[in-house]
Every structure is written in structure tokens, then in C-alpha cells.
C-alpha positions as CSV (number, residue, x, y, z in Angstrom):
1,X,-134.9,127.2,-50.5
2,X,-131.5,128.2,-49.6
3,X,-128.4,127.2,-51.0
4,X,-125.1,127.2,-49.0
5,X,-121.6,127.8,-50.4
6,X,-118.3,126.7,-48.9
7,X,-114.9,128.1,-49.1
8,X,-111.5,128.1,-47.3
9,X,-110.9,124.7,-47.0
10,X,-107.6,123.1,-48.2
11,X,-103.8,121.4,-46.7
12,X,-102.5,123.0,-44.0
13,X,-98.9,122.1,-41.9
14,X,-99.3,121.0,-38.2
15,X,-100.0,124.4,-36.2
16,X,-100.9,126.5,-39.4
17,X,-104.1,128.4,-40.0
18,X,-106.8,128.1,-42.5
19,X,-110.2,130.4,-42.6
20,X,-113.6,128.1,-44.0
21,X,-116.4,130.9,-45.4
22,X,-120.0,129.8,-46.4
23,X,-122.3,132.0,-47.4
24,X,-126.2,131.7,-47.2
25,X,-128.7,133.3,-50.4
26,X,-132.0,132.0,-52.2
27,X,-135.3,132.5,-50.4
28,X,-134.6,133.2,-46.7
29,X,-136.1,134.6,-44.1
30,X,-134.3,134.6,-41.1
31,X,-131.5,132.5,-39.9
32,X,-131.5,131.3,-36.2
33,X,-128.2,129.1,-36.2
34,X,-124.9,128.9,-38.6
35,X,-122.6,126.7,-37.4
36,X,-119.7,123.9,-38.6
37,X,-119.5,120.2,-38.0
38,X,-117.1,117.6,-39.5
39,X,-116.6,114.2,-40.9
40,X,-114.0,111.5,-41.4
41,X,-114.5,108.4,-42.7
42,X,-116.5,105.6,-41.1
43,X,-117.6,108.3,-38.4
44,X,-120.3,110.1,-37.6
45,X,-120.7,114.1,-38.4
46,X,-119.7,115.8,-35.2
47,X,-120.0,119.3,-33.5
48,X,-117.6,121.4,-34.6
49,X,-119.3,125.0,-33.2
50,X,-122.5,127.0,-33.7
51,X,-123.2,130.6,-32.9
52,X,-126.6,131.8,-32.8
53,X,-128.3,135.1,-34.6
54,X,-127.1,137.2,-31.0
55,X,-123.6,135.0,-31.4
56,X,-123.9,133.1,-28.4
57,X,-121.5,130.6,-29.4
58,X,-121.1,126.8,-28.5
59,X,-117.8,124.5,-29.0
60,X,-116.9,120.6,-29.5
61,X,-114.3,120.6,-26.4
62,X,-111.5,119.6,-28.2
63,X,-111.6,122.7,-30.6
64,X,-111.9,125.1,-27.8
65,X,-109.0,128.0,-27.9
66,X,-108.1,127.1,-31.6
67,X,-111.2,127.3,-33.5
68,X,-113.2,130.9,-33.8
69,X,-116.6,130.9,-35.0
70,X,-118.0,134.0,-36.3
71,X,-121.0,135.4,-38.0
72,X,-122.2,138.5,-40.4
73,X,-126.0,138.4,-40.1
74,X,-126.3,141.0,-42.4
75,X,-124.2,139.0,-45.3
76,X,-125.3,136.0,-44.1
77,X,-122.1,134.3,-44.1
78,X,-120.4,132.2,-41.1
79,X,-116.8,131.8,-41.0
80,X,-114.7,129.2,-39.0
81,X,-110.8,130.5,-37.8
82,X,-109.2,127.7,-37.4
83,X,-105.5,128.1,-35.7
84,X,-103.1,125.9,-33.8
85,X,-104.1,122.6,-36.0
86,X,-103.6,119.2,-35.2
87,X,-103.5,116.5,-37.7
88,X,-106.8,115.3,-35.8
89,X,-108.5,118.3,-37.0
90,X,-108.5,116.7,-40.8
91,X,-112.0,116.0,-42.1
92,X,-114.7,117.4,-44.4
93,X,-116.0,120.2,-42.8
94,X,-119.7,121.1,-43.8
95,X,-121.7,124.5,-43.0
96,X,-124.9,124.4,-40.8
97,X,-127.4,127.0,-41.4
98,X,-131.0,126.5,-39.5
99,X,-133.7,128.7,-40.3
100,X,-137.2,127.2,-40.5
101,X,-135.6,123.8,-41.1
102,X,-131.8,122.7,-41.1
103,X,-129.6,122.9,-44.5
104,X,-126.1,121.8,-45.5
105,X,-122.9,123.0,-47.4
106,X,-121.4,120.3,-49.8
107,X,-118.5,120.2,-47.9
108,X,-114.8,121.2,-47.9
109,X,-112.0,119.0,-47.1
110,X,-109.4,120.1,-44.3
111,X,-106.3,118.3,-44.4
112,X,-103.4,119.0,-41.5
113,X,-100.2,117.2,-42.5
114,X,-96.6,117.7,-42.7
């Protein structure tokens, strides 16, 4: 089993910069994928970015050049950079981690407003 824990999330002014953590322990193996998606209310989860073990990475479109994915395999921790944001970027962000099957963070709430 492996338990993932969230951090970094919080309110943020239009074009500031906030920096999401989660970090990956219990049983594990090996993980293949970390990645981020997000939520807001009476929507589906959606692609935030992924990066694999040998950090290819992958990026919803309209995150591209703001948002930084990054990964320690050795800590087993993914972090999300997140500049330049937009009051669309508000949602609850959740951590991704895919090893032999797929596991989720709790959550952490992103809020961009003046």
C-alpha cells in the first residue's frame, strides 16, 4: 500500500507563484508515473501534467509554460511549479502516483484571486 501526502497548496494573487509537494512511502516498489490533475466543482478531474520514472513529461495545453513538473525518484516525491496563475487555475489539485496500480493524494485546494 502506499500512502500519498500533499503539500503547497493555498491563495495565491493573479500572476503569483505557489509550489504543490507530495510525497510517496508505505510498501512500494517502483513507481512508473507521478503526476497532478485537478478538480472544480461539477467537473470532471482533468490532466494537469505527468512525468515518468526517466521524466518524460506530458502537459494539459493550457498549463504549458507556467506549470513545471518535476520529480526526485530517489525521495519519491513529485512537485508541481506553478507560475504566471490565472484565476482559472483554482481547483483541488490531487497527486498521481502509478506503480502496479494507480493511487491518489487527498487533495489541496489552489485558489488564484485578487
Amino acid at each position: 500500500q502506499v500512502q500519498l501526502v500533499e503539500s503547497g497548496g493555498g491563495l495565491v494573487q493573479p500572476g503569483g507563484s505557489l509550489r504543490l509537494t507530495c510525497a510517496a512511502s508505505g510498501s512500494i516498489f517502483m513507481i512508473n508515473t507521478m503526476g497532478w490533475y485537478r478538480q472544480t466543482p461539477g467537473n470532471q478531474r482533468e490532466l494537469v501534467a505527468t512525468i515518468t520514472r526517466g521524466s518524460v513529461t506530458n502537459y494539459a495545453d493550457s498549463v504549458k509554460g507556467r506549470l513545471t513538473i518535476s520529480r526526485v525518484n530517489a525521495k519519491n516525491t513529485v512537485y508541481l511549479q506553478m507560475n504566471s496563475l490565472k484565476p482559472e487555475d483554482t481547483a483541488v489539485y490531487y497527486c498521481y502516483v502509478l506503480e502496479y496500480r494507480e493511487y491518489w493524494g487527498q487533495g489541496t485546494q489552489v485558489t488564484v484571486s485578487s
